[in-house]
C-alpha positions in Angstrom: -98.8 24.4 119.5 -100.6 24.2 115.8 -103.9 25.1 115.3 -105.8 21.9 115.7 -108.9 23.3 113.1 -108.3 25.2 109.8 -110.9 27.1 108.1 -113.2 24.9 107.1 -114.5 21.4 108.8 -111.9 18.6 108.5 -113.6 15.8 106.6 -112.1 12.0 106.0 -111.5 9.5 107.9 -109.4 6.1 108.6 -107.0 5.2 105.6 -105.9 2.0 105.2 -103.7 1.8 102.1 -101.8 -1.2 103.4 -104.4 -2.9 102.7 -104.6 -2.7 99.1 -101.9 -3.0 96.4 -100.2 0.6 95.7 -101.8 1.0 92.3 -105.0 1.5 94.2 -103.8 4.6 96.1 -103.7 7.1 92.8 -107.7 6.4 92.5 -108.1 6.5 96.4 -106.0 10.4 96.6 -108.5 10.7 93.3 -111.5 10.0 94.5 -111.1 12.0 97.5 -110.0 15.6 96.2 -113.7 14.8 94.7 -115.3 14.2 97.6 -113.7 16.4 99.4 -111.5 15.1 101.8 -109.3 16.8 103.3 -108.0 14.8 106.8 -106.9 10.6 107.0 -106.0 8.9 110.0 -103.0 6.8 108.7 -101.6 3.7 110.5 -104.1 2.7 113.4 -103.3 -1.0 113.1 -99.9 -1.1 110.8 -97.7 -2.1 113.7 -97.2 -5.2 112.1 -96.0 -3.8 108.6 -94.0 -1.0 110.5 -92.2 -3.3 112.6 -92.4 -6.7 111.6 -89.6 -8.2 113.7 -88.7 -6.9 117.0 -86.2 -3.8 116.3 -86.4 -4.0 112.4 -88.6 -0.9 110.6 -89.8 -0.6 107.3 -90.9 3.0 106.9 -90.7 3.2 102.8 -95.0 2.4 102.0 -95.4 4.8 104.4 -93.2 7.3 103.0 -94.6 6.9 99.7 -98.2 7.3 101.2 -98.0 10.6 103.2 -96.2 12.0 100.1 -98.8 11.5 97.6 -101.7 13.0 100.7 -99.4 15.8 100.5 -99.4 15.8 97.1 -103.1 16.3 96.5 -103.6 18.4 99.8 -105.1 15.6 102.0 -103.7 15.8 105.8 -102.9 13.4 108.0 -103.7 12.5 111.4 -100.8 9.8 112.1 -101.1 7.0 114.2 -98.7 5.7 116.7 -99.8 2.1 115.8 -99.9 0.8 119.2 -103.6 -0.4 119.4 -102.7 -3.9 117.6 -99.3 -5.4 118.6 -97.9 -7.7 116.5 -97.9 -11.6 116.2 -93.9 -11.1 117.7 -94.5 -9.3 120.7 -96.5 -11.9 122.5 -94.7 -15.0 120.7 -91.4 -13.2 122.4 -93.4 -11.9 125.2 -96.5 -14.3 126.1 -96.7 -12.3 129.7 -97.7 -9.7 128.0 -101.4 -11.0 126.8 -104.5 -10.2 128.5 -106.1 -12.2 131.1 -109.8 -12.3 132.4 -111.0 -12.4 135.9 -112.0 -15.7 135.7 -107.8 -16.7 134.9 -107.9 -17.2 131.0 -105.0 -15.4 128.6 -106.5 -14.2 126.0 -104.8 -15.4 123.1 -103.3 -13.2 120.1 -105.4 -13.3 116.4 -107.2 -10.2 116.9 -106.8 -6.6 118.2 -105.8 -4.7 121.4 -104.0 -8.2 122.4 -102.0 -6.6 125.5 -101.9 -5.9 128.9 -101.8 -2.3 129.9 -99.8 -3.1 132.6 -96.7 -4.8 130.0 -93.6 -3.8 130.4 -92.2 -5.5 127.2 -95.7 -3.9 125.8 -94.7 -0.6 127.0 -91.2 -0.4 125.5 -92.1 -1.5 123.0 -95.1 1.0 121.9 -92.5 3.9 123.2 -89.9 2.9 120.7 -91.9 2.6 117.8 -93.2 5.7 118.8 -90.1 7.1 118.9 -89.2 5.9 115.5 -92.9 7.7 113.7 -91.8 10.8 115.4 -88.3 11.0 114.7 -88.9 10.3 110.5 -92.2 12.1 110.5 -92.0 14.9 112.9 -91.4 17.4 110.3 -93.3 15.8 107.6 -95.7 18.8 105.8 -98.4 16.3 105.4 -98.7 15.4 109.2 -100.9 17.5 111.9 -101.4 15.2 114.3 -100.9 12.4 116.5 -103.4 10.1 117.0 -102.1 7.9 119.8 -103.6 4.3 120.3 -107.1 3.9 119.1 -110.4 3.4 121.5 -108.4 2.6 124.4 -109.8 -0.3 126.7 -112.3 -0.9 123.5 -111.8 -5.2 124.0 -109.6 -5.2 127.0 -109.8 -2.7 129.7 -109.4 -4.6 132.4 -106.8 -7.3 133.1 -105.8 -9.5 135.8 -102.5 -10.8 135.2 -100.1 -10.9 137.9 -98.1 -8.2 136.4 -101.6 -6.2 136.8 -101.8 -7.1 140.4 -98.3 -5.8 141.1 -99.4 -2.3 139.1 -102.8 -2.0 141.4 -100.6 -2.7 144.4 -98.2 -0.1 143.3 -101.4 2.2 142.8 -102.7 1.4 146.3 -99.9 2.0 148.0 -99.8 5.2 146.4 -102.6 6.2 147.6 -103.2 4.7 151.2 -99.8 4.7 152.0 -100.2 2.1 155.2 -102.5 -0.7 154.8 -104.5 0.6 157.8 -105.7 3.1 155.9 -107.0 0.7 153.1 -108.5 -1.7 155.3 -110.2 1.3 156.9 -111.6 2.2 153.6 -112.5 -0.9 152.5 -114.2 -2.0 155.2 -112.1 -5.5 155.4 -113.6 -6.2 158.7 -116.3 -8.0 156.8 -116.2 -11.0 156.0 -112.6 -11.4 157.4 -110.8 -9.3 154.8 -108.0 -7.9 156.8 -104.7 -7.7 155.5 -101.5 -7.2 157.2 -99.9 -6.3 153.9 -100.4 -4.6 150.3 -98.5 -8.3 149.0 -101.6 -10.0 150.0 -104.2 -7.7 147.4 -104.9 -9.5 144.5 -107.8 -7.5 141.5 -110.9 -8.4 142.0 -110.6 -11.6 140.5 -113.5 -14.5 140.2 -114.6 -15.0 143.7 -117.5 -17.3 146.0 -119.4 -14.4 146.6 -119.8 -10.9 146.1 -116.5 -9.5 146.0 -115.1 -6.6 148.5 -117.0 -3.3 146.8 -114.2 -0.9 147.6 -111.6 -3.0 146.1 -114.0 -3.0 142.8 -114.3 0.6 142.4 -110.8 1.2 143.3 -110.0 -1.4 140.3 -112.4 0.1 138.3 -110.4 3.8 138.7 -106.3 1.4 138.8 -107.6 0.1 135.4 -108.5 4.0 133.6 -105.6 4.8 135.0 -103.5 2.5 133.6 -104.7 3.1 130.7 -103.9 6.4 130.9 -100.3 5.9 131.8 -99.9 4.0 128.9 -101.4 6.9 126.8 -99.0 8.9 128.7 -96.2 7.3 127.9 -96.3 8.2 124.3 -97.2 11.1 124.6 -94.2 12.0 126.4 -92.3 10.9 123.3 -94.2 13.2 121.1 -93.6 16.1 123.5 -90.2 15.5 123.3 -89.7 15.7 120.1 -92.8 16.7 118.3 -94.1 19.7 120.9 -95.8 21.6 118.2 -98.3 18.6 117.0 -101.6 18.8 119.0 -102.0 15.3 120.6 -105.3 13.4 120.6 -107.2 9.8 121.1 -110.2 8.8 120.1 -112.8 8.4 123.1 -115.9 6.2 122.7 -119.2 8.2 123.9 -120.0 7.7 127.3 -117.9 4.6 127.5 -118.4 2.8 130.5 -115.1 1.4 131.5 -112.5 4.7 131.3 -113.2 7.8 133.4 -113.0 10.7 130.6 -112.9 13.3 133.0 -109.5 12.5 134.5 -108.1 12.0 130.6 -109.5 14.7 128.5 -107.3 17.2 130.3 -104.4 15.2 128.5 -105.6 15.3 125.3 -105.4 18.7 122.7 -108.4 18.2 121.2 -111.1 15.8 122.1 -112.0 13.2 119.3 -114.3 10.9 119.5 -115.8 7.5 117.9 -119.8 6.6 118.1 -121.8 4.0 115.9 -125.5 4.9 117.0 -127.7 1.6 115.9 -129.9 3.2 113.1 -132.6 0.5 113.8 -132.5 2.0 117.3 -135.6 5.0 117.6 -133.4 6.5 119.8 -130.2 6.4 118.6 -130.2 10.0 117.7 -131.3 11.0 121.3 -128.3 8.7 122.7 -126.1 10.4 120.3 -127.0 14.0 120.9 -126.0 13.1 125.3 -122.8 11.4 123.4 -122.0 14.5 121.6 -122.7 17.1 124.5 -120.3 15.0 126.4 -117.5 15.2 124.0 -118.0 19.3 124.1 -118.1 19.5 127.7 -114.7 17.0 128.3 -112.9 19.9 126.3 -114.3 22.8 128.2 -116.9 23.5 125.0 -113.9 24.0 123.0 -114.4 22.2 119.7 -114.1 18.5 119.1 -113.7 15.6 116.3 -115.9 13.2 115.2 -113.4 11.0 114.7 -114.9 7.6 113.3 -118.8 7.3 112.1 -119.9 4.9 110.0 -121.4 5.8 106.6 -123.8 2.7 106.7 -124.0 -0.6 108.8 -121.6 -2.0 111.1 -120.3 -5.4 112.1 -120.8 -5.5 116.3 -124.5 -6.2 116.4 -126.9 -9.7 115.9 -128.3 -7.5 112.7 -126.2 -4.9 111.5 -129.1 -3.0 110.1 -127.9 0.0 107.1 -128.6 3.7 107.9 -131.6 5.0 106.2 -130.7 7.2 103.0 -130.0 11.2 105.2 -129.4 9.4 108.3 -125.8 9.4 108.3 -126.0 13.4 107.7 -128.0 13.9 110.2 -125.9 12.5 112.8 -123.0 14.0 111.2 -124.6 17.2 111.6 -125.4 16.4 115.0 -122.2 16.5 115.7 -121.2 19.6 114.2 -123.8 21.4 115.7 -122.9 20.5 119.2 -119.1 21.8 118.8 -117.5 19.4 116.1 -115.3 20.7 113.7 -114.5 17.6 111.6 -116.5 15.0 110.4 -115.1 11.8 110.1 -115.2 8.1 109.3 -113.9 4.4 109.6 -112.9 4.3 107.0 -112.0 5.3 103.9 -112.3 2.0 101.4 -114.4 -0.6 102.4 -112.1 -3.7 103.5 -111.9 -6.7 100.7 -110.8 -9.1 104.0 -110.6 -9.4 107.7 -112.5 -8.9 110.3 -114.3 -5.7 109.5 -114.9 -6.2 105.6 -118.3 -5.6 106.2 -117.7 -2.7 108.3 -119.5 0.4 105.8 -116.8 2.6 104.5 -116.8 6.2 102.5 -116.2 4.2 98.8 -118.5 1.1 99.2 -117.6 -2.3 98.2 -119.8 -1.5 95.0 -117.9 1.7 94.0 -118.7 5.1 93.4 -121.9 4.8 91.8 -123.8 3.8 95.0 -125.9 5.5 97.7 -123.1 5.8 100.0 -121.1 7.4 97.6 -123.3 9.7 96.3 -124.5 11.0 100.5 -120.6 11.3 101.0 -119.7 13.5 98.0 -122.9 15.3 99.1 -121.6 15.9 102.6 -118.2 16.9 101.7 -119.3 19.7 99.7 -121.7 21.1 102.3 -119.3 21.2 104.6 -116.8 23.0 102.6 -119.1 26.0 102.6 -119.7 25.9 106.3 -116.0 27.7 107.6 -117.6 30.2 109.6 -118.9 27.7 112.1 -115.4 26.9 113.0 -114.2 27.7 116.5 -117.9 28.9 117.4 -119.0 27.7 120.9 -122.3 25.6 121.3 -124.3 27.3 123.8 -125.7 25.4 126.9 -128.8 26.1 129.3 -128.7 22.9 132.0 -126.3 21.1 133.6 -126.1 17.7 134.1 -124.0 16.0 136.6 -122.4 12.6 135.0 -120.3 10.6 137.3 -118.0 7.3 136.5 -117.8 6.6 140.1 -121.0 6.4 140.4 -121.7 4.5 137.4 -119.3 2.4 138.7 -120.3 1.6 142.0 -124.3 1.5 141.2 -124.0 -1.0 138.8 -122.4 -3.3 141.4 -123.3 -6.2 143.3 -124.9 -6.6 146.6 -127.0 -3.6 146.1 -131.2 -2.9 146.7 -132.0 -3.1 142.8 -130.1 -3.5 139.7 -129.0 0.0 138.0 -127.8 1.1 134.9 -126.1 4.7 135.3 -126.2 5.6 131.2 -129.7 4.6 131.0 -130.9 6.5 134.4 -128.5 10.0 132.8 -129.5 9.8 129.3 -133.3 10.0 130.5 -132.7 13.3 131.3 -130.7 14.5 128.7 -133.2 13.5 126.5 -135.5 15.5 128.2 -134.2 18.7 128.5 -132.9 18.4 124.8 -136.6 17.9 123.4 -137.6 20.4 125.9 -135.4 22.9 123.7 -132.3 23.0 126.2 -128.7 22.3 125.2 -127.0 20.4 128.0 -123.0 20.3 129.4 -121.9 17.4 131.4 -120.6 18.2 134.2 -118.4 16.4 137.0 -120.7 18.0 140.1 -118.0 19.2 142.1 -117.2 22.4 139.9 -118.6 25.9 139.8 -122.3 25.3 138.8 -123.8 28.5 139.6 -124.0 29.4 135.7 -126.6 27.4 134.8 -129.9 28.4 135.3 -130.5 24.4 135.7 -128.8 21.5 137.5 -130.1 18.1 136.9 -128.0 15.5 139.6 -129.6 12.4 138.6 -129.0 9.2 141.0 -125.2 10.3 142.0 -124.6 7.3 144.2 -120.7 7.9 145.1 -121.6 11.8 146.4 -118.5 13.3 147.3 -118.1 16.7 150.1 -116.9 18.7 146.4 -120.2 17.2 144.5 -122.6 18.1 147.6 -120.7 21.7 148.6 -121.4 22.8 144.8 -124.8 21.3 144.8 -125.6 23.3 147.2 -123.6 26.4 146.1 -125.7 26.7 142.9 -129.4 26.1 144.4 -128.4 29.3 146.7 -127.1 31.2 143.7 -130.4 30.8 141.9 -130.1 27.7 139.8 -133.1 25.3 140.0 -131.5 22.2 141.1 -133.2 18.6 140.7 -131.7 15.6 142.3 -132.9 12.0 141.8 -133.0 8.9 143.6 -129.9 7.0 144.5 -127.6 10.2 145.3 -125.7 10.5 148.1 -126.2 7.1 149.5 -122.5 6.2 149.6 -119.0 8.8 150.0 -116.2 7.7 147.3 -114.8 5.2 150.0 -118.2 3.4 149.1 -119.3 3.9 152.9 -123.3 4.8 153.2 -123.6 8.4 154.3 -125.6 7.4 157.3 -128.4 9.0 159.1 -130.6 8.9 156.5 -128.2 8.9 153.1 -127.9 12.2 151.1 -125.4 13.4 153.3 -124.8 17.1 153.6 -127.4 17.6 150.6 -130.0 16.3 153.8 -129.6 20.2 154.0 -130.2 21.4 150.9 -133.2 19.2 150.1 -135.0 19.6 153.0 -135.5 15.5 153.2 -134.1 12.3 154.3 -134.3 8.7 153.2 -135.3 6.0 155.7 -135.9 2.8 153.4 -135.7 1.9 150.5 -138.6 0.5 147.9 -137.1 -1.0 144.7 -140.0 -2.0 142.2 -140.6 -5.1 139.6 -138.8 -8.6 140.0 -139.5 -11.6 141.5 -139.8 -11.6 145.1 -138.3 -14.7 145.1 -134.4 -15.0 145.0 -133.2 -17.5 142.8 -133.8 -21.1 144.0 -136.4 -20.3 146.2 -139.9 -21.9 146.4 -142.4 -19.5 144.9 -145.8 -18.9 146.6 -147.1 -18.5 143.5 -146.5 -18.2 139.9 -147.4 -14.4 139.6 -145.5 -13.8 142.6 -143.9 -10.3 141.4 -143.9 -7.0 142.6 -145.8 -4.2 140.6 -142.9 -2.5 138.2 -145.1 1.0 138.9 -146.2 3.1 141.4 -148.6 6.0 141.1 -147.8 9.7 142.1 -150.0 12.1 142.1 -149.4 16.0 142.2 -151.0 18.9 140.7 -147.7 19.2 138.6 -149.0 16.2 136.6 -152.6 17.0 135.7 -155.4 15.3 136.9 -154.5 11.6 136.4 -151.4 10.5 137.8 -148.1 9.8 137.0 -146.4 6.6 136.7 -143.4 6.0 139.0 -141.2 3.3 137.8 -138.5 0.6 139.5 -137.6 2.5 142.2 -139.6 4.1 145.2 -138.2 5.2 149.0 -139.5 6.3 152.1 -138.9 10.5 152.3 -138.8 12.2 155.2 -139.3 16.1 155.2 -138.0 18.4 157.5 -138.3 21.7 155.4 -139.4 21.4 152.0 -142.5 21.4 150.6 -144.7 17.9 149.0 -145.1 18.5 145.4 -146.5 15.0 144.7 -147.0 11.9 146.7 -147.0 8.1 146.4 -150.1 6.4 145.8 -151.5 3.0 146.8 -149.2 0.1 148.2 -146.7 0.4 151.0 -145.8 4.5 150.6 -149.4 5.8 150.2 -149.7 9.3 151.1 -145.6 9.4 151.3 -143.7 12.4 149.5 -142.5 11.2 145.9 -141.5 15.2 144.5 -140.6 17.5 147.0 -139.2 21.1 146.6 -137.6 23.6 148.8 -136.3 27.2 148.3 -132.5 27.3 148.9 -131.0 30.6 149.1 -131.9 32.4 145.4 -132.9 29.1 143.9 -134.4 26.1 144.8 -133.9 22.4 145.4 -136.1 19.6 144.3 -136.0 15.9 145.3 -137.4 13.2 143.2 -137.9 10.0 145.0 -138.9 7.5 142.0 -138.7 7.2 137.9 -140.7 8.9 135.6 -141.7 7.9 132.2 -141.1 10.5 129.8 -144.0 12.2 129.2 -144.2 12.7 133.5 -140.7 13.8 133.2 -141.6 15.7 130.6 -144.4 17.7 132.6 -141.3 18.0 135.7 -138.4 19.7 133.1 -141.6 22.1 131.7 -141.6 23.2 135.4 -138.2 23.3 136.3 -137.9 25.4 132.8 -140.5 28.0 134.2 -139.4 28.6 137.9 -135.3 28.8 136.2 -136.1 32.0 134.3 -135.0 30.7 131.0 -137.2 31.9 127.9 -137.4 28.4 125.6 -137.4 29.4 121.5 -140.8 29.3 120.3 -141.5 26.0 118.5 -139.3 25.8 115.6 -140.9 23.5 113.4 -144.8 22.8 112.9 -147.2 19.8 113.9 -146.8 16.7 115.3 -143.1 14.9 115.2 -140.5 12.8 116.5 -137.3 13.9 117.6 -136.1 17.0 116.0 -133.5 19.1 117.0 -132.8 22.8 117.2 -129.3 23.6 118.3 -127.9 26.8 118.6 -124.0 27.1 117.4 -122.4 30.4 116.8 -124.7 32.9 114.7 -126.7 29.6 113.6 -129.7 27.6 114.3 -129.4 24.1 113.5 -132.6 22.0 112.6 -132.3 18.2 112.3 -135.4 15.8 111.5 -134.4 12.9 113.0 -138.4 12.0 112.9 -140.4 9.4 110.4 -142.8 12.2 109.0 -141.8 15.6 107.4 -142.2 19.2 109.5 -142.6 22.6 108.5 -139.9 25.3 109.5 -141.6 27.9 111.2 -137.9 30.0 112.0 -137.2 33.0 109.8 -133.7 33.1 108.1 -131.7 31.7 105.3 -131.1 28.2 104.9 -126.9 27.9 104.8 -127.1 25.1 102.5 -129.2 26.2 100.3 -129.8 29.8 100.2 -133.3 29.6 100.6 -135.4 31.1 103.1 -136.5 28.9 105.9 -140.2 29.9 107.1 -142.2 27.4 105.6 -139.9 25.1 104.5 -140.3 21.5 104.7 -138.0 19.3 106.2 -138.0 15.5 105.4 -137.0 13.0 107.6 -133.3 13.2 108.3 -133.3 16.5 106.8 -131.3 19.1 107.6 -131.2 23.1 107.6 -128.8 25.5 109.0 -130.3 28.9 109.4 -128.6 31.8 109.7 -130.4 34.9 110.7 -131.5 37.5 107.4 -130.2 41.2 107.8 -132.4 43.0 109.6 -133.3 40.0 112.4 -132.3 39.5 115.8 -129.8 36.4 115.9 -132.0 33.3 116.9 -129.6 32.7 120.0 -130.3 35.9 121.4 -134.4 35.3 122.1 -133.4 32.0 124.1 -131.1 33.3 126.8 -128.5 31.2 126.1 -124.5 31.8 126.3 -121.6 29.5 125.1 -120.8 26.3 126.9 -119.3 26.7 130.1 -122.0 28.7 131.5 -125.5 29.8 131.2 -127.8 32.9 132.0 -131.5 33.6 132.9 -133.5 35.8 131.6 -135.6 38.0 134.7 -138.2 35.8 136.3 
């Protein structure tokens, strides 16, 4: 297999010349030797043009454009073209569009127009495949494949019949005898039975709630269709490309495809991510995004694969990123394990859909903003080849689960959830604590970190709780939320007090639970009165949050302790005087329970503890004053600092500015500015004083 990474960042991004006449592509191979591109992403959505009748190709445009990227040393990340079928393949083969739960077929006109499940789909994408591979396998211009684009972006789910034959197929597969499934599904409710796997239909449009188990088991049929589709190709490429590294682009912490079961597929991790600049914490959400993409490869490095240099076209305002803003992010990136920096795309669309989309070379040229922060970035990164291949190094753990995000944001349950929000609460707070965070599954080795943070992992599994466990008695300092272990991955409640075998760690049980805020009335009832609603807070009090008292928010539950110790109790209403933090020493480590939400300064004051009792040594502040979020990430030999704050801060590290070449104490950073220090001769690397080691593991200093 190639080298995915050369020795300096890849930099680029989508290129479109198809749509533009070919005198425009001399200026485009032009403009970018200037700014310094070295990497394109060719033919994401040129099925059409490539094939534009069933069986007959026209390769020759995109002979002529590879050769001229070759020309002027620009490489290419080719596309296998199958995101966007075109207009014939549904004319010829209207089974294969997408429909909804509720029955509609989506009609053709836009992107992603097919149903995973497709046969004519399927053959199709694996022939044209075929054809890319076999004319440009040995094409000196091409590194990689790029196969798809953001799969299950518009349509992950579909319900055609031909989808309900694949998800009995998949059943089957699994259960084997439709005892089994009924058994696990729980079809003695509400008269579910079946006597065979003929009768299953998806989880279409139903009365009522529909059958949970047969949701979640959707949920997983539908990534792993996906995935089989992904497969597919890829196969092709093996077979006649095996020396081309393979990759996708992912989409963050996309809700509807589990990226733990794909990235093992994948040879490098790429990803796509559009934070909303008018969003305070976009940068926060991107940082969890970016940790994510490092830790689906092992901490191995990954791509920013599409970025936007400006505004979008997806949101009611598409607001513009601030002038720095977009290199900050991109420097985000790189400083949690990318090594390429990329963008959708390279000219700014005259027409379609996305002609508003921001692109490297604006509508308005080269003497613009845009331009001018692109050129800019290109040539820092050209001088930054030493972070290449360098590991990010991680302190915590966080356990980040698509079953559970699955199943918790279902129907039919106490309150209404939302997994990404609940996770990224605590990412964010152990990144602005100083901490550097891997996503982990749960059920592997944890005993590395000096922190584990399992926050509300409904669907527990025997794996998920046995590790648990296996790193409090190691010496981690483990924290687990609310809402884990209430259900096992059949969606059954662990009964007995929910938990399940992580009753044992913990030291507690759950007997009820109190969801907080709403209406007390359900919909069409009489009200009593017109502020008929619960309190959205609860008070806690503990010494670990000062004199006053912490706010506990939506959720609160009855805990029973058998033998851990109170750390903080509920206060007022219904669960006065009942444990709300509770903590108990498990082997070498120890094992708290946190029965509520905190707001972020009172989970906040809970990381600062959890920091202390772990062993770790956090950095010394690395910036002066009061200020938003700023980040200090340690890559390699360097100490990233990012402003992603409204006011200016003072570096208070000692070292040399990478970009610059000047030293850093005392230097002021604007907002959305940058500096990568690197330690002078004569100082102790900056890693070394936190106790940190590459991601994948973690060590504590003594306690």
């Amino acid at each position: 297999m190639r080298p995915v990474f050369t020795d300096r960042p890849w930099f680029g991004g989508d290129y479109n010349p198809e749509q533009w006449p070919e005198a425009v592509w001399d200026e485009d191979v032009d403009l970018m030797r200037r700014a310094g591109v070295n990497l394109v992403t060719v033919g994401v959505f040129a099925w059409s043009l490539l094939e534009p009748e069933e069986g007959r190709y026209e390769f020759g445009w995109l002979d002529s454009v590879l050769d001229l990227l070759h020309r002027h040393g620009v490489q290419v990340d080719l596309a296998t073209a199958t995101a966007a079928p075109p207009p014939w393949l549904s004319h010829r083969y209207p089974e294969s569009l997408p429909v909804t739960a509720d029955g509609v077929q989506l009609s053709p006109g836009s992107r992603q127009g097919y149903c995973p499940s497709s046969p004519a789909y399927r053959a199709a994408a694996r022939r044209l495949t075929r054809k890319l591979a076999e004319r440009y396998g040995e094409h000196p211009a091409v590194v990689m494949w790029h196969i798809n684009n953001e799969y299950g972006c518009h349509v992950s789910r579909c319900y055609c019949d031909e989808s309900a034959s694949a998800f009995r197929r998949w059943l089957e597969a699994k259960y084997e005898t439709v005892a089994a499934l009924n058994a696990a599904w729980g079809t003695a409710f509400w008269s579910q039975s079946y006597s065979s796997f003929e009768e299953i239909l998806p989880p279409r449009a139903t009365p009522a709630f529909p059958n949970p188990t047969q949701s979640l088991d959707f949920d997983r049929f539908s990534s792993d269709e996906l995935l089989a589709c992904f497969l597919d190709e890829k196969a092709v490429l093996r077979e006649l490309t095996p020396d081309i590294p393979v990759t996708t682009n992912f989409m963050g912490p996309f809700r509807n495809i589990d990226y733990w079961t794909w990235a093992p597929h994948v040879d490098v991790v790429s990803d796509d991510l559009y934070p909303d600049p008018a969003d305070p914490d976009a940068a926060r959400g991107a940082a969890m995004a970016r940790d994510l993409m490092r830790s689906l490869g092992g901490g191995k490095p990954w791509l920013l694969m599409e970025q936007a240099t400006s505004a979008v076209i997806m949101r009611p305002a598409n607001v513009p990123k601030a002038p720095g803003q977009m290199r900050a992010l991109s420097y985000q990136a790189l400083a949690r394990g990318a090594d390429g920096i990329l963008f959708f795309q390279w000219r700014q669309s005259a027409a379609g859909a996305e002609k508003f989309h921001s692109a490297m070379l604006p509508h308005a040229g080269t003497d613009t903003r845009i331009w001018r922060e692109v050129e800019q970035l290109g040539a820092e990164l050209a001088t930054l080849g030493a972070v290449i291949g360098t590991r990010t190094r991680a302190h915590a753990a966080l356990v980040f689960d698509w079953d559970s995000r699955w199943a918790i944001e279902q129907t039919g349950l106490p309150t209404t959830s939302n997994y990404l929000a609940l996770t990224a609460h605590w990412h964010a707070a152990l990144t602005e604590a100083g901490l550097t965070v891997d996503l982990v599954r749960g059920d592997e080795d944890l005993s590395g970190y000096p922190i584990v943070v399992v926050p509300s992992l409904f669907v527990l599994t025997d794996a998920q709780a046995a590790a648990i466990d296996a790193a409090a008695r190691a010496g981690s300092t483990v924290l687990v939320t609310s809402q884990t272990g209430i259900v096992d991955q059949d969606l059954r409640v662990r009964l007995g007090g929910y938990l399940g075998e992580l009753q044992s760690t913990l030291g507690v049980w759950i007997e009820e639970f109190w969801p907080l805020g709403g209406a007390w009335a359900r919909p069409g009832a009489i009200p009593v009165t017109p502020e008929s609603t619960v309190d959205p807070t609860v008070r806690v009090r503990g010494e670990l949050f000062g004199p006053g008292a912490a706010a506990g928010i939506e959720w609160s539950e009855t805990v029973h302790v058998r033998d851990a110790s109170v750390r903080a109790v509920f206060e007022g209403g219904h669960l006065d005087g009942w444990p709300a933090l509770t903590r108990k020493t498990r082997g070498a480590g120890a094992a708290w329970y946190l029965a509520t939400r905190l707001d972020r300064d009172d989970t906040a004051a809970l990381v600062a503890q959890l920091i202390a009792e772990s062993g770790l040594r956090v950095r010394t502040p690395v910036v002066d004053g009061e200020h938003g979020f700023v980040e200090t990430v340690q890559r390699g030999e360097v100490l990233f600092v990012i402003n992603h704050g409204a006011t200016a801060v003072t570096i208070l590290e000692d070292g040399t500015d990478v970009l610059t070449g000047a030293d850093t104490q005392g230097m002021t950073l604007d907002p959305y500015g940058v500096a990568v220090i690197a330690p002078r001769v004569g100082l102790e690397p900056a890693g070394d004083r936190v106790g940190s080691v590459p991601a994948g593991g973690a060590v504590r200093l003594p306690r």
